[in-house]
N, C-alpha and C positions, 0 to 999 in steps of 0.2 A: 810426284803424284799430287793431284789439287781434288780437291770434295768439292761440291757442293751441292745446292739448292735450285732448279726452277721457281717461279711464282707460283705453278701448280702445284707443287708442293713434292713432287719427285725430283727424288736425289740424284746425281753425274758424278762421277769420277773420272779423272783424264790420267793416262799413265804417256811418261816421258821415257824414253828405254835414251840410257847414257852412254850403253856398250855399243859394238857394232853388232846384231847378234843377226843372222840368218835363220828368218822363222815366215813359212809360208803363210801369208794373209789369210783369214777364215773370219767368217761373222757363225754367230749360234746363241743361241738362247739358251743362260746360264742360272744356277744359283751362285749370290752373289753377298758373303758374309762380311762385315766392317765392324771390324772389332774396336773395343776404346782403344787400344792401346797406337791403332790406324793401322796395323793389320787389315789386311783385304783376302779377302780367300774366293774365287769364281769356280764353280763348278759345272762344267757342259750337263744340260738336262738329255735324257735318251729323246730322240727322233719321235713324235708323235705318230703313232701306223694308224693310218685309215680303213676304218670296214668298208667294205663295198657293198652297196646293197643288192641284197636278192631278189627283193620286186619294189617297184615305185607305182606311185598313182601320184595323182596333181599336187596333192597337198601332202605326203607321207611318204614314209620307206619302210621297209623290213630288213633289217641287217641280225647276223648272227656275227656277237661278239666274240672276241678271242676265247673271254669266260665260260664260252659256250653258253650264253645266257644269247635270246632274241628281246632288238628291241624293235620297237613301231614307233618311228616317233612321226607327229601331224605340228603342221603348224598353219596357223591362218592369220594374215593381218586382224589388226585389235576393229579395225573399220568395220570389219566382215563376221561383225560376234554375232548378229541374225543368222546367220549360214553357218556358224557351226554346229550345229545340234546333228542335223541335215548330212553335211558334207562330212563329218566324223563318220558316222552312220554308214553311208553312201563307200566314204573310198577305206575306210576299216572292213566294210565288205567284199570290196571287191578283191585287196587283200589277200582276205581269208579264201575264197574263190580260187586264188592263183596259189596260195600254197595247199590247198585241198585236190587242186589238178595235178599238178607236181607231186604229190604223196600218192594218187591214183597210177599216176605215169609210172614213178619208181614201183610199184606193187608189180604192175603187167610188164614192166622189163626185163 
């Protein structure tokens, strides 16, 4: 096993396997502990789940999280800071719009 450094300043480990061993190839995104003593401990992280969102407009979504909590998130280039006031406004309305239809729909179903 060799440590070390890039010039940006994150750390590598290279592991040499000595035995013959049979182990299927995989890549994953790990926690990954180095201990003084050169102890190394990798821990697989759980699979990131994606919310899907419930309604989109140009610049936003509306997703309902696992937490059962809803988010709205908007994004607008930093270029385009005149037009947010506006466009916040505009597509957070229209939004609300589509999940005020959708709570009507389910009512008369």
């Amino acid at each position: 096993m060799s440590f070390g450094k890039f010039d940006n300043g994150l750390h590598t480990a290279d592991f040499a396997c000595g035995e013959d061993v049979g182990l299927e190839p995989f890549s994953a995104h790990c926690k990954v502990q180095a201990m003084r003593d050169g102890n190394v401990y990798l821990t697989e992280l759980p699979h990131r789940v994606k919310n899907h969102p419930m309604f989109r407009d140009d610049n936003c979504s509306l997703t309902l999280g696992r937490n059962g909590r809803y988010y709205f998130v908007f994004t607008l280039p930093e270029d385009d800071l005149d037009e947010l006031p506006a466009q916040l406004v505009r597509q957070a309305g229209a939004i609300a719009q589509k999940v005020l239809c959708e709570l009507l729909f389910n009512l008369t179903a």
